[in-house]
C-alpha positions in Angstrom: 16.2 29.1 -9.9 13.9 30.7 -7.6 10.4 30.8 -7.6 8.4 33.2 -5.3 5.2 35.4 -5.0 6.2 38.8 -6.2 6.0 42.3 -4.9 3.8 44.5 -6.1 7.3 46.6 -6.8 7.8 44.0 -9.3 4.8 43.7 -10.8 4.6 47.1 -11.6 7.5 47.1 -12.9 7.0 43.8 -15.3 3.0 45.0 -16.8 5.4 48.3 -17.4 8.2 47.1 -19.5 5.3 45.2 -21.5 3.6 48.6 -21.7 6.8 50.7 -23.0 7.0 48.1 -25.8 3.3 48.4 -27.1 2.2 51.8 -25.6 -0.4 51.9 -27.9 -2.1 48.7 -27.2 -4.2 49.8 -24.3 -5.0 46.4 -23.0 -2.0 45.7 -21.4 -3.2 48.9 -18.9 -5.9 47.0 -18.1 -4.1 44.0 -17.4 -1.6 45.8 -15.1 -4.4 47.6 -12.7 -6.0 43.8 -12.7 -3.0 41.9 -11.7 -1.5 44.7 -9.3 -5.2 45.6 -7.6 -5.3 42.0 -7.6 -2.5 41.1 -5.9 -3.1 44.2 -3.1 -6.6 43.2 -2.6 -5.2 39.5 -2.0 -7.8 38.8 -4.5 -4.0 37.0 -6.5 -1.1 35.5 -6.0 1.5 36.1 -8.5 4.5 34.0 -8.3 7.4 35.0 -10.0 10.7 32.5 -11.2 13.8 33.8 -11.6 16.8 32.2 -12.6 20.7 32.1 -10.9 21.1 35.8 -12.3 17.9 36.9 -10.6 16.1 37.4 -14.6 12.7 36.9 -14.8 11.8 33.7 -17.0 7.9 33.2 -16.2 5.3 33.3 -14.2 1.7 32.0 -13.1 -1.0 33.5 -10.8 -3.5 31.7 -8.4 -6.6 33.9 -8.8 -8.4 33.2 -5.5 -11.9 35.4 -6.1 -13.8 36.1 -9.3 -17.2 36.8 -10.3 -17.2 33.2 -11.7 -18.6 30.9 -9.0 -17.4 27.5 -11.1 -13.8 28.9 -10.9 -13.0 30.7 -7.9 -14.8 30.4 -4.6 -14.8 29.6 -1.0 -12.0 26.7 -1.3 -11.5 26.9 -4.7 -8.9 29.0 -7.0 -8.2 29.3 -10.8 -4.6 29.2 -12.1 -3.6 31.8 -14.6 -1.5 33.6 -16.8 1.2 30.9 -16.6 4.0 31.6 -18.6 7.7 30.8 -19.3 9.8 32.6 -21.2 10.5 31.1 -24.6 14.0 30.2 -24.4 13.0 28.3 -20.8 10.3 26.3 -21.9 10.7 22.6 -22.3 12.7 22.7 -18.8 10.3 21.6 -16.5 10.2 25.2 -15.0 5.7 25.4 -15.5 5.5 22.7 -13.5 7.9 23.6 -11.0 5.4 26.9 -10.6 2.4 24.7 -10.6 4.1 23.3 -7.7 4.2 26.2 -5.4 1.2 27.4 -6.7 -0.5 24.0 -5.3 1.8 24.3 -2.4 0.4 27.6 -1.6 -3.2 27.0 -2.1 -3.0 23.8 0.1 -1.7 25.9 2.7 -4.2 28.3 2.4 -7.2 25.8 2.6 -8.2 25.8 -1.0 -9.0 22.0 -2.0 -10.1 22.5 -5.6 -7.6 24.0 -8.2 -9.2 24.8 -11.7 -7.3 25.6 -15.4 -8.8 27.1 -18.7 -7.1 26.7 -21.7 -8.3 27.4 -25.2 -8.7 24.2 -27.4 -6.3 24.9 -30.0 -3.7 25.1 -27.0 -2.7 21.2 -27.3 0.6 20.8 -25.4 -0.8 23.0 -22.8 -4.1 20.9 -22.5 -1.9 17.9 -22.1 0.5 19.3 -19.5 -2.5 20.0 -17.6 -4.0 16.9 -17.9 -0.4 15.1 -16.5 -1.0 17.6 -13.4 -4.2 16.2 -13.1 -6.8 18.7 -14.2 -8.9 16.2 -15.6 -12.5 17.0 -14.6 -14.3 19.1 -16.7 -16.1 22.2 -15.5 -17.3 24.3 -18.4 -16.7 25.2 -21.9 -16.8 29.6 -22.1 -15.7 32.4 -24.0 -13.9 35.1 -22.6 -13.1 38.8 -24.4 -9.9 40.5 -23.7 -9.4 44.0 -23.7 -9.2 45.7 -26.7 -6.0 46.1 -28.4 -6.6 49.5 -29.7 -8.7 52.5 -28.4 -11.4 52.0 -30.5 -11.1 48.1 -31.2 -12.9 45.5 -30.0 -11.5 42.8 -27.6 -10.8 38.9 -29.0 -12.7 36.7 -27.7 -11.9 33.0 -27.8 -13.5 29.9 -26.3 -12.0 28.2 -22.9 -12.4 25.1 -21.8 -12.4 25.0 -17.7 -11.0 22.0 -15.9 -10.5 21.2 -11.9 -8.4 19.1 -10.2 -8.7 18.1 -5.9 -5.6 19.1 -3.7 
């Protein structure tokens, strides 16, 4: 397994596979321009695994500036979109990302992580609270893009924890 920050090549390449298979779901356009502008800007840090056969299984981003002060700031970053293919989870492999995430960020002189997850999300409010994220910031809501031209996003409530590195 390898886990390391992807190109922007591959990024591209990832938000447009998940394009071709919903074409019509205009959101995940959105999501691509955020994650690659992102990432150029150095606004992100994606960090890509890949197992022995150099597959893609998951993924998680440190987002290191945001309009949200609480979250993001001067030597602070929020961890998202932190995923793991179905058939991978249960491994260990999140927390092996969270790792090099936190690796990273210590590195790069942030000393405050922070995590939102939505409350329904149990197992993933309990990983996080294992890591450590165990200081609560907030409790938001947050609207995604809409899923069809003329929809209206989701939105769902988030609650927003930190953790010191």
């Amino acid at each position: 397994m390898e886990i390391r920050i992807a190109t922007i090549a591959e990024l591209e390449a990832w938000w447009d596979a998940k394009i071709e298979k919903q074409p019509d779901n205009p959101a995940y356009k959105v999501w691509k321009n955020n994650f690659v502008q992102g990432n150029i800007k150095n606004e992100r840090k994606t960090f890509f695994v890949f197992n022995d056969n150099n597959e893609y299984i998951g993924q998680g981003t440190l987002l290191l500036q945001s309009e949200d002060a609480v979250m993001t700031g001067k030597d602070k970053a929020e961890i998202i979109k932190l995923e793991i293919n179905p058939q991978y989870r249960g491994k260990g492999i999140a927390t092996k990302i969270y790792q090099a995430i936190e690796k990273y960020a210590k590195q790069n002189g942030i000393k405050t992580l922070t995590i939102g997850v939505e409350p329904c999300e149990i197992r993933n409010m309990q990983i996080y609270f294992h890591w450590g994220f165990t200081n609560f910031l907030k409790c938001t809501s947050e609207t995604f893009p809409p899923t069809t031209p003329d929809g209206e996003g989701e939105t769902i409530i988030v609650l927003c924890y930190s953790k010191q590195i």
